[in-house]
C-alpha positions in Angstrom: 6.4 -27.1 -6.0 5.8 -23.8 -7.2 7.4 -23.7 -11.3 9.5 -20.3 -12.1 8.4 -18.5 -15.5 9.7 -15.2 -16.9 7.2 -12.2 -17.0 7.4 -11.0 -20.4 6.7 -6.9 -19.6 5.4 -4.8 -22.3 4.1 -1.7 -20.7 6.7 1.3 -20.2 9.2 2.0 -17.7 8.6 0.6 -14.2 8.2 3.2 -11.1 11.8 3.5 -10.0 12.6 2.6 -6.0 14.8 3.7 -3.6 18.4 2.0 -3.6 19.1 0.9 0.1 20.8 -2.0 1.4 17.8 -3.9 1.0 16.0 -3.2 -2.3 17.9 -2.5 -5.7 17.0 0.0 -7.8 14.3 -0.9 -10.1 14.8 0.8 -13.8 12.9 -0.3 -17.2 11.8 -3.2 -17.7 13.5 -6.3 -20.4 12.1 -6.6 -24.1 12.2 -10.1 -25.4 12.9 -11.2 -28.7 10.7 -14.1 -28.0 8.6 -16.0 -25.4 10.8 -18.7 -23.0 10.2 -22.4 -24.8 10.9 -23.9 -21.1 10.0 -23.9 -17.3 13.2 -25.0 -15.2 14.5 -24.9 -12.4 12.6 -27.0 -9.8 14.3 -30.4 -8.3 11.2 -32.3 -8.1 11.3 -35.7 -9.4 15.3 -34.9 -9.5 17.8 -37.5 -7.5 21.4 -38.0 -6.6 22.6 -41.4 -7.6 26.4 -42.8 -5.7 28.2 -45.7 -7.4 31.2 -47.2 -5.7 32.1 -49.5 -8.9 30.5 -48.0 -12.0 27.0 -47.7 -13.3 25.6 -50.6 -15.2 26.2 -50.3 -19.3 22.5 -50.2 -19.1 22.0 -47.3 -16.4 20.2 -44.6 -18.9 18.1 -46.8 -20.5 17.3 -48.6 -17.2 15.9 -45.1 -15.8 14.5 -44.1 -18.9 12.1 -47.3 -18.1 11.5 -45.2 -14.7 10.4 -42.5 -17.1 13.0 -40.3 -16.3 16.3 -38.7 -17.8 20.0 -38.9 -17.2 21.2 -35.4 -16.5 24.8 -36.2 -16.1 26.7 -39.2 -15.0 30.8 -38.2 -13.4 32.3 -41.6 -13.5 35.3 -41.0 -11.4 33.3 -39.5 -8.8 30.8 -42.2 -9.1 27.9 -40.3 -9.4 25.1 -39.6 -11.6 22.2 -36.8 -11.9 18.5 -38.1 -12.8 15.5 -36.2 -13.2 12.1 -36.8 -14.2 11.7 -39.8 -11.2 8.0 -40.0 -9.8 7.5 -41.4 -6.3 6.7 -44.9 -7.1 9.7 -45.0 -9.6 12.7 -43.6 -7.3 11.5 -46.7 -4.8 13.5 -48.9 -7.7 16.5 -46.4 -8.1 18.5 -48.6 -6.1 17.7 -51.7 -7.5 19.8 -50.6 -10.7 23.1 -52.3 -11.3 25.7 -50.3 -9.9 23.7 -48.1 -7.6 24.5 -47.9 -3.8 23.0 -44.6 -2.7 19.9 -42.7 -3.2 19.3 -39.2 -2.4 16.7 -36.7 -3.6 17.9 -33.4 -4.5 17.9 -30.6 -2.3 17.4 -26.8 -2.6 18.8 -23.7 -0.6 19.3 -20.2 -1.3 22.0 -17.5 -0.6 21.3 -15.3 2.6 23.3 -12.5 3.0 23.0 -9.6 5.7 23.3 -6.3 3.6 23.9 -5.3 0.3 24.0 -1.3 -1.1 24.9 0.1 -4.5 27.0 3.4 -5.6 27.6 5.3 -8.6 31.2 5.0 -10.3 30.3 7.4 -13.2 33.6 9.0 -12.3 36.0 6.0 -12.4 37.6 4.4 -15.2 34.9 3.3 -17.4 36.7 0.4 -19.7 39.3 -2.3 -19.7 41.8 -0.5 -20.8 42.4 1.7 -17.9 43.6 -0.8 -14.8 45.7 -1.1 -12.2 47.5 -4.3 -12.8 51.0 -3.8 -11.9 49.9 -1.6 -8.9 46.7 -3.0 -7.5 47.1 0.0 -4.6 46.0 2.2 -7.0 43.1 1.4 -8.5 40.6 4.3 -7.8 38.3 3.4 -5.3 41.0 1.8 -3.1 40.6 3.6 -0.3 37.0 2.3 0.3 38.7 -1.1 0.5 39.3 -1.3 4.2 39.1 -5.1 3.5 42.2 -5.3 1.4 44.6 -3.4 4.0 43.2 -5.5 6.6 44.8 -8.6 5.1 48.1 -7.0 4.2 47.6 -7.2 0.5 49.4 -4.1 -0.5 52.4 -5.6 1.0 52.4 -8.3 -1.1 51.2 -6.4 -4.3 54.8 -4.2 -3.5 56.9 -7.4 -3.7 55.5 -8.4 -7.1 53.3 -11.1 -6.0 50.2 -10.6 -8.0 49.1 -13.9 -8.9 49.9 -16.0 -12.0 47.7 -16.5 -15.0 48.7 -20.2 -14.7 47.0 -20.7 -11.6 42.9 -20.6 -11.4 40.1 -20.4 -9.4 36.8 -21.6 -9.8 33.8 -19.2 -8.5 30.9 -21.4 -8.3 28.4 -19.2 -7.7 25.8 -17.0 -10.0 28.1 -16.5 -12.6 30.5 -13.8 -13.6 29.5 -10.4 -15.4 33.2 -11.6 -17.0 33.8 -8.3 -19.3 33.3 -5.8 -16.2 36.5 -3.7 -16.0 37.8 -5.2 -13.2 37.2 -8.7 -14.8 37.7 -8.8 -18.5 40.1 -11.3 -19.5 40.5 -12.7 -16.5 37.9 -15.2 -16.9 38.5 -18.4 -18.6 35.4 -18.8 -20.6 36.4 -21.8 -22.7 36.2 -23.9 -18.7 33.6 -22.0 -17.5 30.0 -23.8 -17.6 26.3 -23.4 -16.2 24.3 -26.2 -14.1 21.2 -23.8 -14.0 18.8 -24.5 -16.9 16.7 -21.8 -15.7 19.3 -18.7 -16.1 20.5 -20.9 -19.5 16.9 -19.9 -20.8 17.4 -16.5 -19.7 20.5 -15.9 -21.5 19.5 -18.0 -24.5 16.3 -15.3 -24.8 17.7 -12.0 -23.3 21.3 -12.1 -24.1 21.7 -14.6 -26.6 25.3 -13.1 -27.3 26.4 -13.6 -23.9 28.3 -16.8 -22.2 26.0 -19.2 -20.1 28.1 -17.9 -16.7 26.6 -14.2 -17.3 25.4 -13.0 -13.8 21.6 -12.2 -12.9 22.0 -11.5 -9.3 25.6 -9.9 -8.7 27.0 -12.2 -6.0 29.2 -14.2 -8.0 30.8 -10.7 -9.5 31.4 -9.6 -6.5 32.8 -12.9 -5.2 35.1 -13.3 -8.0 36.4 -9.6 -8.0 37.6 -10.3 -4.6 40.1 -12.9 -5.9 41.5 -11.8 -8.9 41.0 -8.1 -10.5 42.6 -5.6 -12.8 41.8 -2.8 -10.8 40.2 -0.5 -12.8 38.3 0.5 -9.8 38.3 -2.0 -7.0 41.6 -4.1 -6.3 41.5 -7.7 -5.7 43.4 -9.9 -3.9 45.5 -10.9 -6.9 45.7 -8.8 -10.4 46.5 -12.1 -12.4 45.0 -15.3 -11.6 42.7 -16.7 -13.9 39.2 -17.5 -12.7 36.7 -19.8 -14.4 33.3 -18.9 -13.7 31.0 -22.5 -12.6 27.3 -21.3 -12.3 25.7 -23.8 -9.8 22.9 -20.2 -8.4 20.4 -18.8 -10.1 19.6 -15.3 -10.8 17.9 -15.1 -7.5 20.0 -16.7 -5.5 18.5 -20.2 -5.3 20.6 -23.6 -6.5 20.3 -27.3 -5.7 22.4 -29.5 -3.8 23.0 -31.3 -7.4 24.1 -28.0 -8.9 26.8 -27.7 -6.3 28.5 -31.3 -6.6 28.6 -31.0 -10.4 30.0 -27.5 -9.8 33.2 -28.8 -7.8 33.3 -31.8 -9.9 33.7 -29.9 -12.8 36.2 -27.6 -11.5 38.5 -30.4 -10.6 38.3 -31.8 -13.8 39.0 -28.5 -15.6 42.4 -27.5 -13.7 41.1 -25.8 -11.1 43.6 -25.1 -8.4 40.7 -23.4 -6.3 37.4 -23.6 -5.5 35.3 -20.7 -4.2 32.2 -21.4 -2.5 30.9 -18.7 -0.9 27.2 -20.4 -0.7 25.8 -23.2 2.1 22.9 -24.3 3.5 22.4 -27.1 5.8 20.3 -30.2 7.0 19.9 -32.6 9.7 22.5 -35.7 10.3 19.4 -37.8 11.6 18.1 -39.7 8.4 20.3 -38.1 5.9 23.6 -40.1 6.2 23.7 -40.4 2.5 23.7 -36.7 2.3 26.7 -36.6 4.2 28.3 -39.6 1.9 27.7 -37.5 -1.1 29.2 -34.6 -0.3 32.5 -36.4 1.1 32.2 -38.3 -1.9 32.6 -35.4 -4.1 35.1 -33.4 -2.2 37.6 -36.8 -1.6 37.5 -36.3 -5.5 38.5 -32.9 -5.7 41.2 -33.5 -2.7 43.0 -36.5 -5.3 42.6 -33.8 -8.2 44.7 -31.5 -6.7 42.2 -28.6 -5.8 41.7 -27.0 -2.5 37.8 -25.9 -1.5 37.5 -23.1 0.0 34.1 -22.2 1.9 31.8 -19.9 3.7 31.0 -20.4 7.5 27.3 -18.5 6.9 25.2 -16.0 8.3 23.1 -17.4 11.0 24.9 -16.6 14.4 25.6 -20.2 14.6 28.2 -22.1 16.7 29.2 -25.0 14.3 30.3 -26.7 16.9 27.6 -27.4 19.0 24.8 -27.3 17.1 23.0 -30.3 17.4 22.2 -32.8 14.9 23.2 -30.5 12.2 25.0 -30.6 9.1 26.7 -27.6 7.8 27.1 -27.0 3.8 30.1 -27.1 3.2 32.4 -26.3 6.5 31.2 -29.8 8.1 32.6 -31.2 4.7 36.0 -32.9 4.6 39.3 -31.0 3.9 37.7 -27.5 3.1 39.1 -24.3 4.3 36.2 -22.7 6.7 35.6 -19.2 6.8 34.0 -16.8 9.3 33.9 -12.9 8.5 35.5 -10.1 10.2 35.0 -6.0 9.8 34.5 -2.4 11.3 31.3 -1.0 12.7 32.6 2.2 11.8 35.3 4.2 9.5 37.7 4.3 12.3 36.7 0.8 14.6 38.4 -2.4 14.5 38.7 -4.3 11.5 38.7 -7.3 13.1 35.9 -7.4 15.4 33.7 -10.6 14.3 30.9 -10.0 12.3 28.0 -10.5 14.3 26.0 -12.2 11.8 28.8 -14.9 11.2 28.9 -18.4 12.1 31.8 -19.2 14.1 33.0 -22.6 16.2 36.6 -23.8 17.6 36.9 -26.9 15.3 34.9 -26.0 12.6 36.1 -22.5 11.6 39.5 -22.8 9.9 40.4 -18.9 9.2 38.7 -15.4 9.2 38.7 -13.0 6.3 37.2 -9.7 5.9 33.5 -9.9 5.0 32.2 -6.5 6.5 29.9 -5.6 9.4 27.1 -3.8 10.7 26.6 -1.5 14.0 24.1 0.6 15.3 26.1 4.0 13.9 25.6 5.5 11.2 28.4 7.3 9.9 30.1 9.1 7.1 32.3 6.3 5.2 34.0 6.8 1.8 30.9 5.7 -0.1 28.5 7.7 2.3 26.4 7.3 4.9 26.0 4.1 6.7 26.1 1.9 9.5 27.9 -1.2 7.3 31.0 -1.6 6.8 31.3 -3.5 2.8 33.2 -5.1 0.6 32.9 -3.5 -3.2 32.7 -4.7 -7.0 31.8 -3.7 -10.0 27.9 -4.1 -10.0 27.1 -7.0 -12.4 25.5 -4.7 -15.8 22.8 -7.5 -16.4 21.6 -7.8 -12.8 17.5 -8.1 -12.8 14.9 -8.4 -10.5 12.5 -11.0 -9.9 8.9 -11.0 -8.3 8.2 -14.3 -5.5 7.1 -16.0 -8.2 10.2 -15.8 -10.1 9.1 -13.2 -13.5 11.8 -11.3 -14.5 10.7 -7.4 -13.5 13.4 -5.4 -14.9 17.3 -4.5 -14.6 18.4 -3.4 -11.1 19.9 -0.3 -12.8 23.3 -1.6 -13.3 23.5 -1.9 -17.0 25.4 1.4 -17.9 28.0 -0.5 -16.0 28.9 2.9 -14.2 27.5 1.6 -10.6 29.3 -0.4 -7.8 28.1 -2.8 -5.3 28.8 -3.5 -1.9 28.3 -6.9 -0.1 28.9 -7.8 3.2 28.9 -11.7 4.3 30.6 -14.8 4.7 30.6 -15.1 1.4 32.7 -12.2 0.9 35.2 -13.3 3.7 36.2 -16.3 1.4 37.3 -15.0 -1.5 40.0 -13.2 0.3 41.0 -16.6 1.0 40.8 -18.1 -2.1 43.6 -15.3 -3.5 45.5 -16.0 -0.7 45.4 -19.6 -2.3 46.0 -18.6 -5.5 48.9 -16.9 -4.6 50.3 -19.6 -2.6 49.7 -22.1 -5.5 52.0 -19.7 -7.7 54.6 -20.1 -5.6 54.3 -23.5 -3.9 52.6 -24.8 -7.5 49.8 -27.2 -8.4 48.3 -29.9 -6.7 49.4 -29.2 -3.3 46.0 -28.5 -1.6 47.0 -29.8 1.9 50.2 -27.6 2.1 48.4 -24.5 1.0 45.7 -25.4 3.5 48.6 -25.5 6.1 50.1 -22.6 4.8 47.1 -20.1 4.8 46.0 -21.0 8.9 49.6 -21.3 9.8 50.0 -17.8 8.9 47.2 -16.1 9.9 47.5 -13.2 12.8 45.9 -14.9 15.8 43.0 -12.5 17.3 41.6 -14.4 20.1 43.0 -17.3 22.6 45.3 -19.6 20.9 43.6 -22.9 20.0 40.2 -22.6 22.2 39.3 -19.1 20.6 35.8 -20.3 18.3 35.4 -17.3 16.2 38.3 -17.1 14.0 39.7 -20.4 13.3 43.4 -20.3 13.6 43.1 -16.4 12.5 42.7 -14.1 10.1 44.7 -13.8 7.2 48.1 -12.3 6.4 48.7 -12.0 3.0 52.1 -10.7 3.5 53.0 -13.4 6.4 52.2 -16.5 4.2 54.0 -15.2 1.3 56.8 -14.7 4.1 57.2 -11.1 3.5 
């Protein structure tokens, strides 16, 4: 397996290239105090350990005789982390004293169908300037067709805003957490990072910064979605808390491992909500312990109180009848599944289904706005295009990398003056996650199966009642499940 390093450039400013929805703009390149000490990021040689009644007291040293490590061992969840494992050695995993299931890790990597940047030079520039009270009027509102879709505003009118005592998890790349839109609303003392590889980034680039800071700009956008203090984009709620749980890299790659200590973590740290707009997938045949892992893992965040809220993906796929396959995470037990709904064009339907978006009867719980793409190009708020997107602040340390993984420069978002806009099922969710959030402020905590029930109950049906497979039970009504 190929080993990710960081290009240390120290010629002058790269060539800039066009911005377009499929390659960032490429400005100067890093300077680093000082060369990388490590090479992460790889799973190879890394497993996932289950344990129905407790490792033995001897588990670590028992693999260090393996000659591997313990990353992490989650006791309640009855699961441990171990890397370093040849071959030979993960043969005798199960033979340790507590151990009843062996899996080797497993990588994926986010796929979404169109992203595009804008400048904001114009907009409010710092924290201070925000749109708490009044999310409606944050300035670049009306290029949020996403937010009107759902009946937000109507909600946002009655006062319901969110509540700081409530918080959602965005496990994703991280959070650029001090963007307008998003300073202090991140919890940094529970946010963490479960991806070394961006850890050595930060601890060369940005030594100042928190381990959760973003290198790719999907988890910013994600989070913005959710909670935001409308200094330029509104969110779904103005007040929630959010705690960022980095389980992505800076180019959009994680591990299965990543994830499970991701919603593990956010249980355990009083997460209400968990966003995960990320997925992947893997055949049933042979991989049963997969399956058991991930049950595992979201069983414990069911007991804990914390509803998962998840993307459908990208891939055109009926979930229902798709074979032997297992989707990450809507096959999963008691998430919230979402598919993705949006205009072709400034004027169309809102809530035509994405054509890229996974969909199926059984498997798709709701649909939220994640934007769309037609074969017009047209004049829209932020120009011309043919996609209709959901916007954020664009994350100021965003970079690129080369196939190899060296860092090549900034995307050009550093002056924090430019915006981004995503379209996905990955944005989709987040609408649902607020929704959540508000309906933990008023239901309160630890309630995940009634604000599960809450959230498709009250969703505006778009298709044939219980057979139609591309929006679940709907899409979402802020208003209506507030009961507004």
């Amino acid at each position: 397996m190929r080993r990710p390093h960081l290009l240390l450039p120290a010629l002058g400013a790269l060539a800039l290239a066009a911005c377009s929805a499929d390659r960032p703009e490429l400005t100067a390149p890093l300077t680093a105090p000082g060369a990388v000490s490590r090479t992460v990021g790889e799973t190879s040689g890394r497993y996932i350990l289950a344990s129905n009644g407790g490792f033995a007291k001897d588990f670590a040293a028992r693999i260090a005789a393996l000659g591997g490590t313990v990353e992490r061992v989650h006791t309640a969840g009855g699961l441990a982390i171990v890397s370093g494992i040849s071959d030979a050695a993960a043969t005798q995993l199960s033979s340790i004293g507590g151990v009843n299931e062996v899996q080797p890790d497993a990588e994926f990597s986010l796929d979404e169908p169109s992203t595009i940047d804008a400048d904001a030079t114009d907009v409010a520039s710092d924290a201070t300037i925000s749109s708490v009270s009044n999310p409606a009027g944050a300035p670049r509102y009306s290029w949020q067709w996403n937010m009107r879709d759902i009946n937000a505003a109507a909600a946002w009118s009655a006062g319901k805003l969110g509540n700081a005592g409530v918080t959602v998890a965005i496990l994703d790349t991280g959070i650029d957490y001090d963007d307008p839109d998003l300073n202090g609303l991140v919890d940094l003392s529970r946010s963490t990072s479960f991806i070394p590889s961006d850890d050595a980034i930060t601890h060369t680039y940005f030594p100042s910064r928190n381990l959760i800071n973003d290198y790719n700009g999907h988890g910013t956008n994600v989070a913005a979605q959710v909670s935001s203090k409308a200094a330029v984009h509104a969110g779904v709620t103005s007040k929630t808390t959010l705690i960022g749980v980095k389980v992505l890299s800076g180019r959009g790659s994680g591990s299965l491992s990543a994830v499970l200590s991701g919603v593990l973590w956010a249980a355990d740290h009083g997460a209400d909500v968990a966003n995960m707009s990320l997925g992947g997938g893997f055949a049933k045949a042979g991989n049963g312990r997969y399956v058991s892992l991930i049950n595992r893992v979201f069983n414990y965040a069911k007991q804990q109180g914390m509803l998962v809220v998840v993307a459908a993906g990208n891939n055109e796929s009926d979930l229902d009848h798709n074979g032997n396959t297992f989707t990450s995470y809507c096959n999963a037990t008691h998430v919230v599944c979402v598919s993705a709904v949006g205009p072709t064009t400034p004027t169309g339907n809102p809530d035509e289904f994405s054509f890229y978006s996974n969909f199926g009867r059984s498997a798709v719980s709701v649909a939220g706005p994640g934007g769309n793409g037609g074969s017009v190009v047209s004049a829209w708020p932020y120009g011309l295009s043919n996609w209709s997107y959901v916007w954020s602040y664009c994350a100021k340390q965003r970079l690129v990398f080369d196939a190899s993984g060296n860092i090549l420069g900034y995307a050009g978002c550093q002056a924090g003056n430019r915006v981004t806009g995503y379209a996905g099922t990955s944005q989709a969710t987040p609408h649902v996650a607020g929704l959540a959030a508000l309906l933990v402020a008023e239901n309160g905590h630890g309630k995940p199966q009634l604000i599960k029930n809450a959230i498709q109950n009250s969703a505006d049906d778009l298709g044939q009642p219980g057979t139609d497979p591309y929006y679940g039970r709907g899409r979402i009504n802020v208003a209506k499940a507030l009961g507004l």
